[in-house]
KELUMMI-346313 format. One line per 5 residues: number of its first residue (from 0); for each residue x, y, z of C-alpha. Coordinates in steps of 0.1 Angstrom, whole numbers, always signed. Last residue first. Layout:
<nodes>
NUM	X,Y,Z; ...;
</nodes>
This chain:
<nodes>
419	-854,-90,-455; -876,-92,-420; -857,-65,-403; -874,-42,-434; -908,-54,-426;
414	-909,-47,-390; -890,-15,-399; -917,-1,-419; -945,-18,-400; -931,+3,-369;
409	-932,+32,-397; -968,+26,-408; -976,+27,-369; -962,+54,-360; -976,+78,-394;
404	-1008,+61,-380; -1011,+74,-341; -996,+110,-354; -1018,+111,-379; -1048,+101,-359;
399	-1035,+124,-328; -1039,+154,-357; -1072,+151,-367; -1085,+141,-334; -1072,+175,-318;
394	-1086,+196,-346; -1119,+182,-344; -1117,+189,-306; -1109,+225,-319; -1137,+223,-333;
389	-1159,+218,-301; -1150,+257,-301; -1175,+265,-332; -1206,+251,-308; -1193,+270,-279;
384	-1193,+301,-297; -1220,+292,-313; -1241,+297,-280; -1224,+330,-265; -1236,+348,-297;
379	-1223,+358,-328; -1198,+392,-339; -1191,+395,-298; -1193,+355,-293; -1166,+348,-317;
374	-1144,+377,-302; -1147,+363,-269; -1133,+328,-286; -1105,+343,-297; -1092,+358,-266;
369	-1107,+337,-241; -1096,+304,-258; -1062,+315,-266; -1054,+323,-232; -1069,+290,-223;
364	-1048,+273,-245; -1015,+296,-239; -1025,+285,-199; -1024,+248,-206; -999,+247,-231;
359	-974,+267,-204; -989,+239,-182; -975,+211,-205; -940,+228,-213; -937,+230,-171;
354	-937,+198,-166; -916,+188,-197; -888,+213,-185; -890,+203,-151; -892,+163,-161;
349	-861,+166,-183; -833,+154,-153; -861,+127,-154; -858,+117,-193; -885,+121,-213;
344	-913,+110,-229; -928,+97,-196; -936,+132,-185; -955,+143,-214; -978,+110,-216;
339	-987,+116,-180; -1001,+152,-188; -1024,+142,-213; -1036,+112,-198; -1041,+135,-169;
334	-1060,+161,-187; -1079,+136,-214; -1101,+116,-195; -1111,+135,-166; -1120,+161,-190;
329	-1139,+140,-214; -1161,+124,-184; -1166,+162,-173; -1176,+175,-207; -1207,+148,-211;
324	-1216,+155,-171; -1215,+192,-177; -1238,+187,-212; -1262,+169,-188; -1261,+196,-163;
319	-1269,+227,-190; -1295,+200,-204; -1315,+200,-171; -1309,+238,-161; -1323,+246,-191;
314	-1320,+263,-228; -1290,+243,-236; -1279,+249,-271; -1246,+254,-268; -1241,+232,-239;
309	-1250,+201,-261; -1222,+208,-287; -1196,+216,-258; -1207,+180,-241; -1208,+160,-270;
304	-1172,+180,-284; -1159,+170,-246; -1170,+133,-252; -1156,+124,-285; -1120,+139,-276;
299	-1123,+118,-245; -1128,+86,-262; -1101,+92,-288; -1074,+100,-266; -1081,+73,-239;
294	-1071,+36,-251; -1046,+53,-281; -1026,+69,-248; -1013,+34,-231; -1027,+1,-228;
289	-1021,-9,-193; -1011,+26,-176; -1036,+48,-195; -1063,+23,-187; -1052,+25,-148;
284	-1054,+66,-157; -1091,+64,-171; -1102,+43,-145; -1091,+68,-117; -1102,+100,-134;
279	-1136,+88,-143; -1160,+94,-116; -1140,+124,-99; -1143,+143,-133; -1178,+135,-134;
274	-1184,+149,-98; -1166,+183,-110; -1188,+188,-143; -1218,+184,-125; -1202,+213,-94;
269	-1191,+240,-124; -1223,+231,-144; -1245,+234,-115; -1228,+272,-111; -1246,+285,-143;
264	-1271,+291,-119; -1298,+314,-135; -1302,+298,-170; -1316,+332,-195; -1299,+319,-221;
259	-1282,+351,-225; -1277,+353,-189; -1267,+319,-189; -1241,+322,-219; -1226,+357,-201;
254	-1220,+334,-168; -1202,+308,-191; -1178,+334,-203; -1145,+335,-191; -1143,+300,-171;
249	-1164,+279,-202; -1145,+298,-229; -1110,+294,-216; -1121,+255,-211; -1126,+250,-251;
244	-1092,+262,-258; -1079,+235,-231; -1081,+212,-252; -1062,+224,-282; -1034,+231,-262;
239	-1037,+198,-246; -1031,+183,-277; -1000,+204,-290; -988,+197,-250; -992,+164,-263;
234	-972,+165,-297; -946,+182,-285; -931,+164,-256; -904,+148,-276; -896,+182,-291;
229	-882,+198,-260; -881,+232,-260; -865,+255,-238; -831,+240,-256; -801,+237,-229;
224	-787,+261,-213; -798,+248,-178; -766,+239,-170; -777,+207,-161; -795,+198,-196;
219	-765,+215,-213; -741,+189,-194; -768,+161,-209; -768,+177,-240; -726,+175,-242;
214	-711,+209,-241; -683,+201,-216; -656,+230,-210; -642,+200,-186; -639,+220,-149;
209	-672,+230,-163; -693,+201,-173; -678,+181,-143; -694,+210,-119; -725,+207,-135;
204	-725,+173,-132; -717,+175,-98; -746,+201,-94; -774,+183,-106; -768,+147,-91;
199	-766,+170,-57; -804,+180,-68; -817,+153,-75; -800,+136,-41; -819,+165,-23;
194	-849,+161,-41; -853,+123,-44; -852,+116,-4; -881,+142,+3; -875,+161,+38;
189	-877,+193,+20; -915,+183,+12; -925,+192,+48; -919,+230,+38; -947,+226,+8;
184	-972,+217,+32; -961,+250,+62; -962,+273,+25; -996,+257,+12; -1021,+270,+40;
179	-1009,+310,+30; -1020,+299,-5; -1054,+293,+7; -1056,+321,+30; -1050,+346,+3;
174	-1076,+329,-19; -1100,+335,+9; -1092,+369,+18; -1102,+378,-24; -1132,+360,-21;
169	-1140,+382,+9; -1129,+417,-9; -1152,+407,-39; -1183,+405,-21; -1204,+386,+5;
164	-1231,+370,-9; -1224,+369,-49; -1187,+368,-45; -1184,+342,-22; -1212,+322,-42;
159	-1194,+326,-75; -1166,+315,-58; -1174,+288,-43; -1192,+272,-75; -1162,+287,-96;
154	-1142,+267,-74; -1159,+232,-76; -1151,+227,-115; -1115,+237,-119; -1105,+229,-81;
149	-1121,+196,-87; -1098,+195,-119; -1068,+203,-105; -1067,+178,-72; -1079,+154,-100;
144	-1046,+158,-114; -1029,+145,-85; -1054,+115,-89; -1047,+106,-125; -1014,+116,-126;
139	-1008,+84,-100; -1030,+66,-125; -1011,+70,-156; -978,+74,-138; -981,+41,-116;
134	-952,+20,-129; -933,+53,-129; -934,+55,-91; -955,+94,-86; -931,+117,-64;
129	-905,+127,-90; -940,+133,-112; -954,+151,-81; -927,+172,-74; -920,+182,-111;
124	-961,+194,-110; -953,+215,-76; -926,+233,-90; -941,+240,-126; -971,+252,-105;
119	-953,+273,-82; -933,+291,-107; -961,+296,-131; -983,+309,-105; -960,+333,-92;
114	-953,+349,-126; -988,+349,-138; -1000,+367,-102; -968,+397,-111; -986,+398,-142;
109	-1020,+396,-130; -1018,+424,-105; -1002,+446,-130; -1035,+442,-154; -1054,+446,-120;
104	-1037,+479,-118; -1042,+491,-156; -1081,+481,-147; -1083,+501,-117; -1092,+499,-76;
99	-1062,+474,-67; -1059,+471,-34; -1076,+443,-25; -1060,+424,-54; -1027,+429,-37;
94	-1035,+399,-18; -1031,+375,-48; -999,+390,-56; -983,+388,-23; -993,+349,-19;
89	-982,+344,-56; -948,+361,-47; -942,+339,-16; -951,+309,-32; -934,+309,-63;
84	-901,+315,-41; -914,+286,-17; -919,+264,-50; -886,+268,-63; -870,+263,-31;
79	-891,+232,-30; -882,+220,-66; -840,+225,-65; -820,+259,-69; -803,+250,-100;
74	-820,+223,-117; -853,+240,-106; -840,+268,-125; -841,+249,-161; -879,+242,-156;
69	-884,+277,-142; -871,+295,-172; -896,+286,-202; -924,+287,-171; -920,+323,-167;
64	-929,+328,-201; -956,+307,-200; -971,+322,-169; -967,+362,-181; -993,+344,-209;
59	-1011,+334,-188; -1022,+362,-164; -1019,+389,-195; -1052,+362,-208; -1076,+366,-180;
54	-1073,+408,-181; -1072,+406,-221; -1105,+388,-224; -1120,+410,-202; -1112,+437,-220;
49	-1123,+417,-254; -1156,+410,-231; -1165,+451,-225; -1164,+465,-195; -1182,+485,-173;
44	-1156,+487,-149; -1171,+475,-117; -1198,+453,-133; -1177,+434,-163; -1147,+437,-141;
39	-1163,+416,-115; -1178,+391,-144; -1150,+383,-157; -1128,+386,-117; -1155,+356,-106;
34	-1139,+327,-130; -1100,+330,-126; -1105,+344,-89; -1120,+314,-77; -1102,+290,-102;
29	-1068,+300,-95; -1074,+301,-54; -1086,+270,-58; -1055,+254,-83; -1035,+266,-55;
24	-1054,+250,-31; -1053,+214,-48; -1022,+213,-59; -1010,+218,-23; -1033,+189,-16;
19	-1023,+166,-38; -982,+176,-29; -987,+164,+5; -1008,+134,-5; -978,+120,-32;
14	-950,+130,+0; -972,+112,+29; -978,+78,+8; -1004,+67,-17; -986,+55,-41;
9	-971,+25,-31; -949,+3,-56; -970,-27,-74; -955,-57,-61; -937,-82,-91;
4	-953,-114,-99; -943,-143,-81; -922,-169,-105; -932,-200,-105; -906,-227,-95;
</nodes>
């Protein structure tokens, strides 16, 4: 008798669309203020682009650190108390920008913004890869991480336009209200089946660990004393890191590039950029799922230097949009890919940890990005800046190809020594 083939597992139920949609309006109220405050600063302040570089970048790197602890927390105190306690402090922070009327207060703004960000988003990432059947990672990651990349490309749009018509103070509201809209979403995810028994799983081995004076890895893992690092997870949140380089210098300084380039809506590539990430993302992470990361990394490497090479010299609205459409198919490539490659290298206890070791390379890349890259374009211009950043895509090939072929010379290693 034949045997039937196995169902696919459903992903598309209430927790996966909950958890989308949070995503989604934090990742907007990110974006908006991410990509408007540059330019806010720049006219308010009359300040230069290494201060403006340091405002974006005290956000991220206040994230990582918080991110080192909130993977081992969630252990403790669960995902969705997690993400309510992120919650409430991102909310408060992202309000307080109302009131702050000087650079060293938006500096304090951001770190106490950094802190609530990276303990909502390692929160709602673990969620999603608890949420996401492991059959359907690839894909699954694909559209919960469209959630963050239409947020990446369609909030500077909206925020640029908020800003531009109504004024700082409005966009400001707006991002308030979308993080209020998260806390009654995230409160539905109590009801979960896989975080309460996660977390009971948690604390009986914890409480085995200690009534034993057990130091085992997997007691550490519970205990949450366990290495901040893990090395499985290394060599793609090294990848990303270099990826996301390149998007620090589109969100801190793509407005300088058109005014130097004298484009006057440096908003199409936002909204471009966003419709070829929703193209792509669902093929890319199917293909991630049958044949794994070799099938993607390459291709969507390729396609984000195209698109960052094109950019830089864009003199019109026409090639700005094509360049958009090049970077958006490599985005919507590479990020989940990216992201679902991390989780499935380790174990789920682990998934915290990994989760938030891939934003933290997220955030240092893009921290990295607008600090070094706003130098480049100070001693050049805003157009080889974007041309030298497509090296870091160079970078990113190099090093996947010796990771891909030190693999494989091994596997035929121990192919040919089973063989003797």
């Amino acid at each position: 008798m034949e045997k039937q083939p196995e169902a696919m597992p459903r992903l598309w139920t209430k927790p996966f669309i909950t958890v989308t949609l949070s995503n989604l309006f934090l990742f907007l109220n990110l974006q908006m203020i991410t990509t408007v405050l540059p330019a806010f600063i720049a006219a308010e302040y009359d300040a230069s682009s290494v201060t403006v570089s340091w405002v974006i970048s005290i956000f991220a790197l206040v994230a990582i650190v918080t991110r080192f602890y909130a993977g081992n927390a969630i252990l403790r105190l669960g995902k969705t108390r997690m993400l309510m306690i992120g919650l409430i402090v991102y909310l408060a922070a992202t309000a307080s920008y109302y009131w702050a009327g000087a650079i060293a207060l938006i500096m304090a703004v951001r770190i106490l913004y950094g802190i609530g960000f990276g303990l909502t988003s390692t929160a709602v990432g673990t969620l999603a890869s608890d949420i996401i059947p492991q059959k359907r990672i690839g894909e699954g990651m694909g559209y919960f991480g469209l959630s963050s990349g239409l947020s990446m490309s369609l909030a500077p749009v909206i925020g640029l336009a908020v800003y531009q018509s109504f004024g700082f103070d409005w966009l400001i509201l707006i991002s308030t209200l979308l993080v209020a809209i998260v806390i009654p979403l995230s409160l539905s995810l109590r009801s979960f089946g896989g975080e309460a028994a996660a977390l009971q799983r948690a604390k009986a081995i914890i409480h085995r660990a200690e009534e034993r004076g057990d130091t085992t890895d997997g007691a550490a893992d519970a205990k949450g004393r366990n290495k901040l690092i893990d090395k499985e997870v290394l060599l793609p949140c090294f990848l990303n890191l270099f990826f996301t380089v390149t998007y620090g210098g589109l969100i801190s300084f793509l407005t300088m590039f058109g005014k130097e380039t004298h484009i006057a809506n440096v908003g199409w590539f936002f909204l471009f950029n966003a419709l070829a990430v929703m193209l792509v993302r669902p093929f890319s992470g199917k293909l991630f799922d049958r044949s794994g990361p070799a099938a993607v990394m390459p291709a969507g490497a390729l396609f984000v230097i195209g698109g960052l090479v094109l950019l830089s010299y864009s003199a019109s609205t026409a090639v700005m949009i094509a360049a958009a459409v090049c970077y958006g198919i490599g985005y919507g490539v590479l990020q989940p890919s990216l992201q679902a490659w991390t989780v499935k290298r380790v174990r789920p206890e682990r998934r915290g940890a990994a989760t938030g070791m891939f934003y933290n390379s997220t955030d240092l890349g893009i921290a990295i990005g607008s600090l070094t890259l706003g130098i480049v374009a100070t001693q050049t211009s805003y157009a080889m800046m974007y041309r030298l950043s497509a090296g870091f895509l160079v970078l990113f090939l190099l090093v996947y190809a010796l990771s891909y072929f030190g693999r494989e010379a091994k596997r035929a290693r121990q192919t040919a020594s089973g063989q003797l």
